[in-house]
C-alpha positions, 0 to 999 in steps of 0.5 A: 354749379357746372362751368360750360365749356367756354368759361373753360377754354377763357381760365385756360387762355388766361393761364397760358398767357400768365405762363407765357408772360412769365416765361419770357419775362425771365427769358433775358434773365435766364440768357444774363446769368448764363452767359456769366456762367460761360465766363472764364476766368482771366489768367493773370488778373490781380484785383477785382477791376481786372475780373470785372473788365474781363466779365464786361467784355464777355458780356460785351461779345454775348450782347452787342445790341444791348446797353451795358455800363461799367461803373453806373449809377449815382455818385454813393452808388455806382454798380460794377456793370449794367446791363439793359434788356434793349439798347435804349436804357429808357425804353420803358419795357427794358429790365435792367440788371446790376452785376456787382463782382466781389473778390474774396468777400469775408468780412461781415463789414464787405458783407453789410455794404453789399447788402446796403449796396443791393438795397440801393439797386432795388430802390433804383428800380433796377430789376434783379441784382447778380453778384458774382463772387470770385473766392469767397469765405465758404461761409458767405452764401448762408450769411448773405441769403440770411442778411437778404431774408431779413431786409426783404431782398429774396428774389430780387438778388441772385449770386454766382460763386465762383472759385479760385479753380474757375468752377461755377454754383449759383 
């Protein structure tokens, strides 16, 4: 069977609209994640509400028209900071990111919440989960992504370690 040249030129269309439609699908992702990389960590802060206040107004400066919420959500579940593609948070094409800060995470107990926390989020129709975790166990990014692979939350959550020196790992 031989394929002429326009069934050609239509697999690829088809194929760069694909590629297309996920390269800027991702694109305000990739700027979010970034942006929390660029981030530096606030001299003096004592607990976490203090770390996250300072990654809020960071993000604040970096997306000005964008809708960003600290402390959102339902009563059970309330994420550190959301932060929406658009500045209406009901516009039906906006992605919506839940960035929850943890401090010093080493206990399977916080982990177990976070992990429940996370699932929450999915069900929420949130779109990706990023976890910011400031001076964790070492131990902690093995034990998540496996807790993560078990209960089916593999590409949907994304963590950013960040040590007590400021040094950045995703």
């Amino acid at each position: 069977m031989e394929i002429n040249k326009s069934t050609w030129i239509w697999v690829a269309g088809i194929g760069l609209l694909v590629l297309a439609i996920w390269y800027f699908a991702g694109k305000f992702f990739r700027k979010v994640t970034e942006s929390i990389f660029s981030w530096v960590l606030p001299q003096g802060a004592k607990n976490e509400s203090d770390y996250k206040k300072s990654l809020a107004s960071h993000l604040r400066k970096l997306f000005p028209k964008r809708w960003l919420l600290e402390e959102s959500g339902t009563k059970r579940r309330k994420a550190d900071i959301t932060l929406h593609s658009s500045n209406n948070p009901d516009e039906e094409n906006s992605e919506k990111y839940a960035i929850e800060l943890k401090l010093k995470l080493s206990s399977n107990t916080e982990l177990d919440r976070l992990v429940g926390q996370v699932m929450g989020y999915k069900e929420d129709g949130y779109d990706k989960t990023i976890i910011v975790s400031i001076d964790a166990d070492p131990n902690f990014a093995s034990l998540l992504e496996n807790k993560c692979n078990i209960e089916g939350l593999n590409g949907f959550m994304v963590v950013i370690g960040i040590n007590s020196n400021g040094q950045k790992v995703a």
